[in-house]
N, C-alpha and C positions, 0 to 999 in steps of 0.2 A: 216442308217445314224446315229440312236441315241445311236447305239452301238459304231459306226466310234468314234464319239465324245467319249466317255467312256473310250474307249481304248488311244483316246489322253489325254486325261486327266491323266490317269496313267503314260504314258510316262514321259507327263512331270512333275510329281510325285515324279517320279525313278531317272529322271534326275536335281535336282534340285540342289544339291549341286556339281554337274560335272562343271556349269558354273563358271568360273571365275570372278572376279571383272570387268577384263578389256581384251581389244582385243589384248591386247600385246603391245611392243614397238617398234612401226612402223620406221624403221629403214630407212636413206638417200636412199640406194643406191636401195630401192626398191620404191622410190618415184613417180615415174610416170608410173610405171607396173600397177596401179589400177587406175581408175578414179579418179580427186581430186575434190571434194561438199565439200563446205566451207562458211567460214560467215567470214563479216570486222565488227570490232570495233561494236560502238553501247555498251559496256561494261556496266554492271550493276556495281554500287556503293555502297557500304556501307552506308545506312542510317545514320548514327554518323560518325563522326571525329572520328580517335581515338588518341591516348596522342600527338601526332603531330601535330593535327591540321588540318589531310588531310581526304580527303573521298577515302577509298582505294576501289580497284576493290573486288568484292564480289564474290571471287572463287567460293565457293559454290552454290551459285545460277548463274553463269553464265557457269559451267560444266553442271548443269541441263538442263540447259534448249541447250545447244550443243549437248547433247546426248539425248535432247527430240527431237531435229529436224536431227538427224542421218546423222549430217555435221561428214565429217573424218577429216577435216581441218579449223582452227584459224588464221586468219592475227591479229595477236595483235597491235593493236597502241599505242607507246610510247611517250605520249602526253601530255595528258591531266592534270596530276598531278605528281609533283616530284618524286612519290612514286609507278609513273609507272612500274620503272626498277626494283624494288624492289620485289613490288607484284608480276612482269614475275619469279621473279627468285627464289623466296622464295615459293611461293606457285601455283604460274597456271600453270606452267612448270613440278611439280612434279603430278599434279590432271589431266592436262590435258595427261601426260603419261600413269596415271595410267589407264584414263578414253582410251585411244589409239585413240587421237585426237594428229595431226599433229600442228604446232605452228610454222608461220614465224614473225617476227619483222617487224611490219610495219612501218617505218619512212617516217617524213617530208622532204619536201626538202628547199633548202636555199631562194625560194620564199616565204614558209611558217614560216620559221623559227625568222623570224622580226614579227608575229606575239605573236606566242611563242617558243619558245627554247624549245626541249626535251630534258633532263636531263639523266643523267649526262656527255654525250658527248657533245650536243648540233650537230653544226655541222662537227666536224673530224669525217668525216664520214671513215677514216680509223680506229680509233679510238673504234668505233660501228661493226664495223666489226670484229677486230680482237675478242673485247666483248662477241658478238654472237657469235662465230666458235668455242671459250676456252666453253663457258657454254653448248653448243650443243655435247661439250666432255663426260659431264654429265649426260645431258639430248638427248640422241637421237632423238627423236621428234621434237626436234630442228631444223627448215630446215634450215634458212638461212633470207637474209633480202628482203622483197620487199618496193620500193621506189616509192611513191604517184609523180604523177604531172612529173614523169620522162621528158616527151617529151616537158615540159613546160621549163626547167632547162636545156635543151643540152647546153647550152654555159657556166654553172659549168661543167654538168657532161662529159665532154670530154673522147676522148677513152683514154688517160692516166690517169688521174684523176681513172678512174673506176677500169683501172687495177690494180693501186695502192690499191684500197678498195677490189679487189678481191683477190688479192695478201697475203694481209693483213688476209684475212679471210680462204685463203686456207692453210697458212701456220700455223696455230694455229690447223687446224680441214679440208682434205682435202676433204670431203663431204660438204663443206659451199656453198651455193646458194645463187645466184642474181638474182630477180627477178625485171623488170620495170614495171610501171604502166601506159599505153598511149594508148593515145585516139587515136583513127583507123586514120583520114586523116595523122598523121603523122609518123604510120611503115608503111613504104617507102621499096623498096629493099635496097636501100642505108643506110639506115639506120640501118636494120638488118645486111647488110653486114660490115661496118664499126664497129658495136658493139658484133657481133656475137660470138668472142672469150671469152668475158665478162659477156653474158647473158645466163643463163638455160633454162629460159623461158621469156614467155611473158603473160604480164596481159592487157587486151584489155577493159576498161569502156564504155559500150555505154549507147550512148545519143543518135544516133541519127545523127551524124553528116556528113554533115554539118549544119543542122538544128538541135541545143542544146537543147534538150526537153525527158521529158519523159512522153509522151504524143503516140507517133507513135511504132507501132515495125513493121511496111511493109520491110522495110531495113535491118531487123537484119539477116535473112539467108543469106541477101548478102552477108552484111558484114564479118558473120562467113566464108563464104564459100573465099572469098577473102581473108581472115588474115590467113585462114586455106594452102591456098596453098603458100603463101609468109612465112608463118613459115615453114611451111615443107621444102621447099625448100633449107633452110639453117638447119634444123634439131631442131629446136627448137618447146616445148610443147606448147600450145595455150592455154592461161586459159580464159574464161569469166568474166567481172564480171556485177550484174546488179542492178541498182540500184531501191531501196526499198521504200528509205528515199529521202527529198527534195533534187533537186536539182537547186544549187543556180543559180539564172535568169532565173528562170522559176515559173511560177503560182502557182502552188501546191505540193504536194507530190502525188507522181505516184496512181492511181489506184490500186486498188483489181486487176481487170481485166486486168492492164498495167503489172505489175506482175507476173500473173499467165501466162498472154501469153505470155511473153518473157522467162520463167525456163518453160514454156513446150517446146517451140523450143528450148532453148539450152538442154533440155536435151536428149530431139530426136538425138540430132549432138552428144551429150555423149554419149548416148550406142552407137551412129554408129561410134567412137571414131574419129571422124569428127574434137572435140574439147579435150583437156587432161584433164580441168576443168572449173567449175562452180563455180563462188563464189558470196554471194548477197552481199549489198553494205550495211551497216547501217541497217541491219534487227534489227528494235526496239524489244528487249524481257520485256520493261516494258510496258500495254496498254493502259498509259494512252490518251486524250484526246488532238487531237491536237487544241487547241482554238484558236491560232495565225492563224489559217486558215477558221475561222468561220467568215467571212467577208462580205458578204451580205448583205444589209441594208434590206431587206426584206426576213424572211423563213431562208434556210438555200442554196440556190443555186443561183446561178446568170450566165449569158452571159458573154464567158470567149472569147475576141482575140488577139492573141498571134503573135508578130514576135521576133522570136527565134534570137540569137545572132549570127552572121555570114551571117544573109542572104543579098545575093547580087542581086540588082534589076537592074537588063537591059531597062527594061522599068517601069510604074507604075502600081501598084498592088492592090489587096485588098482581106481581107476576110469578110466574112458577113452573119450573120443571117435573114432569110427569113420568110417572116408567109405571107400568101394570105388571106387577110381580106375579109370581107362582110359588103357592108355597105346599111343600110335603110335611106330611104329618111330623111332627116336630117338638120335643119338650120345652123348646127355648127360641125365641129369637129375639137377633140383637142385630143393631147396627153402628158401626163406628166409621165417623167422617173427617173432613178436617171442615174447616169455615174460615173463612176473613171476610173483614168488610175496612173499607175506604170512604173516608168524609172528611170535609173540609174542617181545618183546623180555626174553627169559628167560636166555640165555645156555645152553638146557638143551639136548644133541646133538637134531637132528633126523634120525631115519633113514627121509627121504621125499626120493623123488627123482621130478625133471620126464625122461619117459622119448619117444622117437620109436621107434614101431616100423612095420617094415613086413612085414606078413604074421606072420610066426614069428620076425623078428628084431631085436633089439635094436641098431639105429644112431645111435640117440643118447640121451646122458645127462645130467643134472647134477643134486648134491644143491641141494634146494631151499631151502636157506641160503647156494648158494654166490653167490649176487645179493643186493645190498640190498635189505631188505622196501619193499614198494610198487614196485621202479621197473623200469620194461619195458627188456630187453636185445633187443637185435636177433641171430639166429642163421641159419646158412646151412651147409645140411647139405647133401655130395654123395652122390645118389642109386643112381647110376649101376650100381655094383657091384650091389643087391638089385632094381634093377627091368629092365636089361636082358636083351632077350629074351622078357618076358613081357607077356601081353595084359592084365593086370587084377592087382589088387594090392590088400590090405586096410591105409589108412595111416591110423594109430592115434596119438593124442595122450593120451598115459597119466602119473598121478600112483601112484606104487607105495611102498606102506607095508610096510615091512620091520621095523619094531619091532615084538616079542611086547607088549608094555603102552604102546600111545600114548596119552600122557593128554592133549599138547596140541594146541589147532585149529591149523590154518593150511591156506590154498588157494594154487592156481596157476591161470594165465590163459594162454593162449595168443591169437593174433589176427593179421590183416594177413598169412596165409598168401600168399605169394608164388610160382610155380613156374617153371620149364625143362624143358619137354620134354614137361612133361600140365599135366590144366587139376583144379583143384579147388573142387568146386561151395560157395557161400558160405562163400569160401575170409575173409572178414572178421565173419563170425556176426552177419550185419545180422538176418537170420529164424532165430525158434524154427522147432525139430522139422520144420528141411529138409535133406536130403541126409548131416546128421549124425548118427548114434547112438550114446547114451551107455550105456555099460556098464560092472557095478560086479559086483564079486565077494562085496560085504555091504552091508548093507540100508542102514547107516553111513554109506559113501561116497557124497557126492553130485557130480552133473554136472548143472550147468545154462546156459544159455546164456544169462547176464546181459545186457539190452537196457537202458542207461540211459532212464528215461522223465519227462522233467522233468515232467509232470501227474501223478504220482504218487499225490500228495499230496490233490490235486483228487480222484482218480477213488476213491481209494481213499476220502476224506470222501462220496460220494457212492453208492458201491455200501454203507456203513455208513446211510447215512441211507434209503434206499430199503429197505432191507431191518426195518431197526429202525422204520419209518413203517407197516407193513406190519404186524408184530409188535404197536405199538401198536392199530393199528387194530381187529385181531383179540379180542386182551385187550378194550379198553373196548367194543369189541359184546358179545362173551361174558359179559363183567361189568353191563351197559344191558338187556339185552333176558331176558324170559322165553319166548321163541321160540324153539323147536328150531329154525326153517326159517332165520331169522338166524345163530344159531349154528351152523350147519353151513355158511351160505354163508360165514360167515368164517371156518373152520376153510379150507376149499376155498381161498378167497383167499389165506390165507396158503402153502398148498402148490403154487400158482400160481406164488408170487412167489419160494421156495424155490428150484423148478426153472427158475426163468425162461424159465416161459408166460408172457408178458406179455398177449398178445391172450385168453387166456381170462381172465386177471386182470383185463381194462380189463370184459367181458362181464358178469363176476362185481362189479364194483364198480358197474356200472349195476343191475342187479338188487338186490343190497342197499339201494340207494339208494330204491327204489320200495318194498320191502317196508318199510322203517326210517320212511318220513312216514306208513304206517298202524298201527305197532305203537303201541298203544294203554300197553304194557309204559313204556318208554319217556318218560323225562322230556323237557321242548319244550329245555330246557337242554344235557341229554343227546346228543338230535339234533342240533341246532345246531355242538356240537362236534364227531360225529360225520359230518355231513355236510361240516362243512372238512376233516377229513381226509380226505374218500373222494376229494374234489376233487385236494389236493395231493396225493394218490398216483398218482391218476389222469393228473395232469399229469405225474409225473415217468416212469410208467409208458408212458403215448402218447409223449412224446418220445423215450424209447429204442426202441420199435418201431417210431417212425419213422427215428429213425438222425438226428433233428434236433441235429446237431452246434452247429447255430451258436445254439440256445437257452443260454445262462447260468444253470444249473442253481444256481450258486455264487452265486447275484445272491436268494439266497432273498427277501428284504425286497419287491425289486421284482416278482417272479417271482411268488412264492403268497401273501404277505400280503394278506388280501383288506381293502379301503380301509371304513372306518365310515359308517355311511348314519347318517341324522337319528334320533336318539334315537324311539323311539316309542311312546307312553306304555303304559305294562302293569298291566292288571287282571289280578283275578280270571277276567277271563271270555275273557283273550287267547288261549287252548290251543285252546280251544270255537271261535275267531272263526276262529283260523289252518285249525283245522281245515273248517269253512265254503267257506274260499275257494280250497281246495283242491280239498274235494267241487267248487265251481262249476268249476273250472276243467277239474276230468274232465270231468264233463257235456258239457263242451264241445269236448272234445277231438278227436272225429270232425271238427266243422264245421273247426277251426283248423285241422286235418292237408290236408284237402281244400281252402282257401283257400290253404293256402302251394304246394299241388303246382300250382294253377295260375296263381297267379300270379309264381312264380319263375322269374326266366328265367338264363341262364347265358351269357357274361360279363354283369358291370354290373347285375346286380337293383336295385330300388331299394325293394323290399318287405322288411320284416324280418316274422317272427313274432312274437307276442306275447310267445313265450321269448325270441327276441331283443332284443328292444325290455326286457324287465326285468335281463337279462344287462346290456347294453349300460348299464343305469343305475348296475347293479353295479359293474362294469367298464369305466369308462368308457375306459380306454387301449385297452380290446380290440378290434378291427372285427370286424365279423361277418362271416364264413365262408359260403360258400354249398354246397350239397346236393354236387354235382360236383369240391368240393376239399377233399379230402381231407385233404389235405399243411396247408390253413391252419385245417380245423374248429375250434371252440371247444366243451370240454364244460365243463358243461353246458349247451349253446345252444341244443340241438332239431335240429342237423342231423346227418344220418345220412350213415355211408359212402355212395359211388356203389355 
């Protein structure tokens, strides 16, 4: 094995100036023959104004970090600053080419656009069109426009209205694409059917719905699997997309784990091309700290219940947090808590109320408008009457929906439970899913125990890039290689990496590795790029099974950007020579293996192997690792777990 390593090492030595800057210029008409993994907006800023007075988009750090997370596709949003259209066109369009990242125009619609206008069309969305289809002349990469809130606006976007913008866009550039962006309860067959001349694809946001939250994903195979046969049906690609970032009328921003489990089931339905694409929603690439979310009056977690916007109640409802007390004989007891609740500034009756029960009985009330939204009230309720005398007692923190048609969201928090007389276990909700049980009477109402977690941002850019590195990986083997036995290890690697087996993942990537420098299948170009990825999955992959906290995973540049060796001149006959010194290096591989077991000693070796000695030229920041430590190995260095 520490020769295996040696010999890759060389390779990609031999191969290092073969690679190219870029993957090429992904051209329209090959647009949906490959799976499309993408990211929306969220754009990095330039720190300064510059002589305008604007903060432009910050190309360079925002190609970085697109091709740190091995998205092939950009929804650009033309938004934000006047100098949107500019920046698309002067600079991200030419970087994100070169970089062989895909780029559609993301635009507002005319319900967004009273907030702000996107410049310099605003809304002639014929106008934006024709725009995009002349610069996509230019720049191939260019697909075409997709339109936020689409299903929200059908009474602009009418089937003539569109054709007029499609019209407009095909006749400048007849590769120009339309894509919508709608929420699942309204592509309808009617609706695909009526727009289907118009549309390429279709972009599908879930929430959730009809329950607006991102909070749940039990629904989302459903769902996929429903938008999946109503797009086919009419011949249209089905892209996903998921959200990252808050979404408005709702509690928080999604989970780590909200996250990761919704891009591992879409990307299961991607390789089984179930779905045509994945795109995530607002993936933040700056990590800072979301503070606006740090709201607990106590710690950093509280008692979170949630009724989602659209739910309709047939009868009365509730959800409700549970804890089974114990109580000692006692002259008094009392409980003192805090409460808030959050609702839309409507002015429209709310019939939900913040409810205390204990056992069977209702001791305390208030409708949940009778507080200002956002701000925590302190409360102290006496107990005394419903718990003495009894040994045990079920005390209940419940949000009760009493309206037949609630159309609007709003949550309540409880926290900082206080007691007299008994003790209540994480009575301040510092731990999920301890000592508390949420219970809900429809599928609608949610309870969760929101933990503010300022890495958020961090973790959640990071289980995205691990997973989409993974995804890539798989696609450009299955796409490289004429080898079943390749293509099934990475079929295996990616379900690895799904269920987070990491350790058969790391096994499975050393094995591909050895098989890939003899497939003959296989461009030396090919490999080259193939075997930097297997590394930097590798390294992100060992790090979490090691639980190595203090690695800077976020520090990509320094981390896995592997440093350029000396130019090395390339014939005709480089493939044949790499290949040579590879054979030599097998050959040889018994006597190295046997050389290193004896003369390594453990602490302080002062022997490296031949792998480590071309590692080490590689990488010169990195020390070498010895047989016995584990916790510091380097792969690919040749040294093996104890």
């Amino acid at each position: 094995m520490k020769a295996f390593f040696a010999s890759l090492m060389l390779f990609v030595l031999l191969g290092q100036s073969l690679l190219p800057d870029s993957t090429g210029n992904p051209a329209a008409g090959t647009l949906w023959q490959k799976p499309l993994y993408g990211d929306y907006g969220a754009e990095i800023r330039e720190k300064k104004p510059r002589a305008d007075g604007l903060f432009h988009v910050d190309t360079p750090q925002m190609i970085h970090h697109l091709k740190d997370l091995k998205v092939n596709t950009y929804f650009y949003l033309v938004w934000h600053q006047p100098s949107d259209w500019d920046d698309l066109r002067n600079e991200f369009l030419p970087a994100a080419q070169k970089a062989g990242i895909r780029v559609w125009v993301y635009l507002v619609p005319p319900s967004e656009t009273a907030i702000h206008s996107p410049e310099p069309y605003g809304k002639d969305y014929v106008a934006w069109a024709r725009a995009v289809a002349r610069l996509s002349l230019r720049y191939p990469n260019l697909q075409g426009i997709v339109m936020d809130d689409f299903s929200e606006n059908l009474s602009f976007f009418t089937p003539a209205v569109l054709k007029a913008i499609k019209d407009a866009g095909k006749k400048e550039n007849p590769s120009f694409q339309f894509l919508p962006q709608i929420y699942y309860p309204y592509i309808t067959d009617g609706l695909l059917k009526a727009y289907r001349p118009y549309f390429d694809g279709v972009v599908m946001s879930f929430r959730d719905d009809q329950f607006r939250n991102t909070q749940k994903i039990d629904r989302l195979v459903d769902q996929i699997d429903t938008m999946q046969a109503r797009t086919r049906k009419v011949g249209l690609p089905f892209i996903l997309m998921l959200y990252t970032s808050k979404l408005s009328a709702t509690p928080a921003s999604p989970s780590v784990s909200y996250v990761e489990g919704a891009l591992k089931l879409a990307l299961h339905r991607l390789k089984l091309r179930q779905i045509q694409g994945v795109v995530t929603y607002l993936l933040q690439k700056e990590f800072t700290a979301e503070d606006n979310e740090n709201i607990a009056p106590s710690g950093m977690g509280y008692a979170n219940l949630f009724v989602p916007a659209g739910m309709k109640n047939r009868n009365e409802n509730n959800v409700q947090w549970v804890q089974r007390i114990y109580l000692p004989p006692s002259p008094s007891y009392e409980l003192t808590f805090w409460h808030m609740s959050t609702y839309p500034a409507s002015g429209k009756p709310i019939s939900i109320q913040k409810q205390l029960w204990i056992d069977d009985c209702l001791v305390w009330k208030k409708p949940l408008n009778a507080t200002p939204s956002e701000k925590w009230v302190k409360e102290t309720v006496h107990l005394t009457p419903y718990l003495k005398g009894k040994r045990t007692a079920l005390l209940s923190l419940r949000l009760s929906v009493k309206e037949k048609d609630q159309a609007d969201w709003a949550y309540a928090g409880f926290d900082h439970l206080q007691t007299k007389g008994f003790v209540v276990q994480n009575a301040d909700f510092e731990e999920r899913d301890k000592h508390w049980t949420v219970m809900s009477t429809s599928r609608g109402l949610i309870g969760e125990i929101l933990i503010y977690d300022p890495g958020r941002r961090y973790r959640v850019y990071q289980a995205i890039k691990t997973h989409l590195t993974a995804f890539d990986l798989y696609q450009t083997m299955v796409e490289s290689t004429d080898q079943p036995l390749l293509a099934r290890q990475a079929d295996h690697l990616l379900n690895c990496v799904l269920l987070k087996q990491d350790q058969s993942a790391l096994q499975t990537l050393e094995q591909m590795t050895q098989n890939l420098i003899f497939d003959k299948s296989v461009s030396l170009m090919a490999k080259k790029r193939l075997i930097q990825e297997i590394y930097q999955l590798y390294r992100i992959l060992d790090a979490q099974s090691l639980g190595n906290k203090a690695v800077d995973l976020s520090s990509s540049t320094a981390f896995f950007d592997i440093p350029c060796t000396p130019e090395i001149p390339i014939n005709s006959d480089t493939h044949s020579r790499a290949d040579r010194h590879i054979a030599g290096f097998t050959n040889h591989q018994k006597s190295f293996g046997e050389h290193d077991r004896t003369s390594h000693s453990h602490p302080g070796h002062k022997k490296q192997t031949m792998a480590n000695r071309a590692w080490s030229t590689f990488l010169p920041d990195r020390s070498p690792a010895c047989e016995n430590c584990r916790r510091h190995r380097q792969w690919p260095g040749g040294f093996q777990e104890c």
